[in-house]
C-alpha positions in Angstrom: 285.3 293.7 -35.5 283.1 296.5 -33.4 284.3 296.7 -30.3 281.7 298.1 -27.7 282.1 298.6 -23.3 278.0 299.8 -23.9 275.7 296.9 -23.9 274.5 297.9 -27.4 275.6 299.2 -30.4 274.4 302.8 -32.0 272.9 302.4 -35.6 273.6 298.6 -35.1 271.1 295.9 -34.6 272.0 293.0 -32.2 270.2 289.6 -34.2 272.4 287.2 -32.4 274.0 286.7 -29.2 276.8 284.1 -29.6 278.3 283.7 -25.7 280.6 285.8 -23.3 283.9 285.7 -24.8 287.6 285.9 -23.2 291.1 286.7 -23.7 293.8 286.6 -20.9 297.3 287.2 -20.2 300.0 286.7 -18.1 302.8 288.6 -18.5 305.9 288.8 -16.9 308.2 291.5 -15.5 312.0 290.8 -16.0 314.7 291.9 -13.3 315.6 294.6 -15.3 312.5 296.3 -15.6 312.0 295.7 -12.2 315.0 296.8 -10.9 314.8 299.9 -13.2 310.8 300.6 -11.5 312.1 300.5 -8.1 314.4 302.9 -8.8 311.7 304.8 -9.8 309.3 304.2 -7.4 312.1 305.2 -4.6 313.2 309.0 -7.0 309.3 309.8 -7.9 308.4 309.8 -11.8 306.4 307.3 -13.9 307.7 303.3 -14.4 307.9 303.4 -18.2 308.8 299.9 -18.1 305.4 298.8 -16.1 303.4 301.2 -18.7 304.3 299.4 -21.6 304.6 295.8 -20.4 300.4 296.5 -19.5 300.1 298.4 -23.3 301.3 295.0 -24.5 299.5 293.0 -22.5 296.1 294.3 -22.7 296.2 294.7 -26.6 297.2 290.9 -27.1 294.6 290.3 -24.7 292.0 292.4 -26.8 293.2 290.5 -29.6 292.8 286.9 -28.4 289.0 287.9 -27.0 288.6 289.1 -30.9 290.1 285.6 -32.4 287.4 283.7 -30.0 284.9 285.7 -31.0 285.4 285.2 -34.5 285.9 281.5 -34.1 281.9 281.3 -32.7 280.9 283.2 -35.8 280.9 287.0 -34.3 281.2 290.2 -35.8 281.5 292.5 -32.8 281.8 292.7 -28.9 279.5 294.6 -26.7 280.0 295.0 -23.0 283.9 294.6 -23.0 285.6 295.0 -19.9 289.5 295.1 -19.0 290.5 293.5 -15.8 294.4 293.8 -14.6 295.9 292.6 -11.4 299.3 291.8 -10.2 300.4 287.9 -9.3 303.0 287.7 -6.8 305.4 284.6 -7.7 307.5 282.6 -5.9 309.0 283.5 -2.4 310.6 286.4 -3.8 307.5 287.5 -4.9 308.4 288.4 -8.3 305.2 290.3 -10.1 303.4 288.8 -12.8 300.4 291.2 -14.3 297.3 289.3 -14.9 294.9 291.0 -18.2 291.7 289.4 -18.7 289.2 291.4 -21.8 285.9 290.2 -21.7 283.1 290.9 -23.7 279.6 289.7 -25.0 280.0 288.2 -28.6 277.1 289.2 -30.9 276.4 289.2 -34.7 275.1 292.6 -36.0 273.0 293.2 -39.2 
C-alpha cells in the first residue's frame, strides 16, 4: 500500500477514487506511566512513556486506515493526515490519547 500526505502520487496515475478512509485509536495511559511522566514533567527531560504509547498508537491507527482501504478495493492513500488529542476521563481526569489517520483511498495503474 502507497501511502501519500500529497494529494497525488509521483509516476503514479490516480484511475479511481474509492472514498475517504479512517483509522482511530484510543489508547490509554496506565498509573504507572503516568506517575512515572509527572515525575518527569516536574525534573525536566522527555516522557518516554508518553512517546511510545503515541508510536503505538498512531502506527495501529495507520494500519487499521490501510485494512479499510483495502476492504473498498484500494491500493494506496493520498492526502493522509494524523490527528492526536488528549481525552480527559473521569473526575480524575485520567488522559486518554485520541489518533485518528485519514486519508483518500484511490486505485493507481
Amino acid at each position: 500500500m502507497i501511502i501519500s500526505t500529497t494529494p497525488s502520487l509521483e509516476n503514479k496515475k490516480i484511475i479511481e477514487y474509492r472514498g475517504v478512509v479512517f483509522g482511530e485509536v484510543i489508547s490509554g495511559i496506565d498509573f504507572l506511566k503516568d506517575f512515572t511522566a509527572s515525575i518527569t514533567n516536574f525534573t525536566g527531560g522527555r516522557a518516554e512513556e508518553y512517546e511510545q504509547e503515541l508510536v503505538d498508537a498512531r502506527a495501529d491507527a495507520i494500519n487499521e486506515m490501510i485494512q479499510r482501504a483495502k476492504k473498498i478495493g484500494a491500493n494506496a492513500l493520498v492526502g493522509v493526515k494524523i490527528d492526536v488529542d488528549p481525552i480527559s476521563i473521569g473526575e480524575k481526569n485520567s488522559v486518554m490519547l485520541m489518533v485518528v489517520a485519514s486519508g483518500t483511498a484511490v486505485v493507481t495503474e
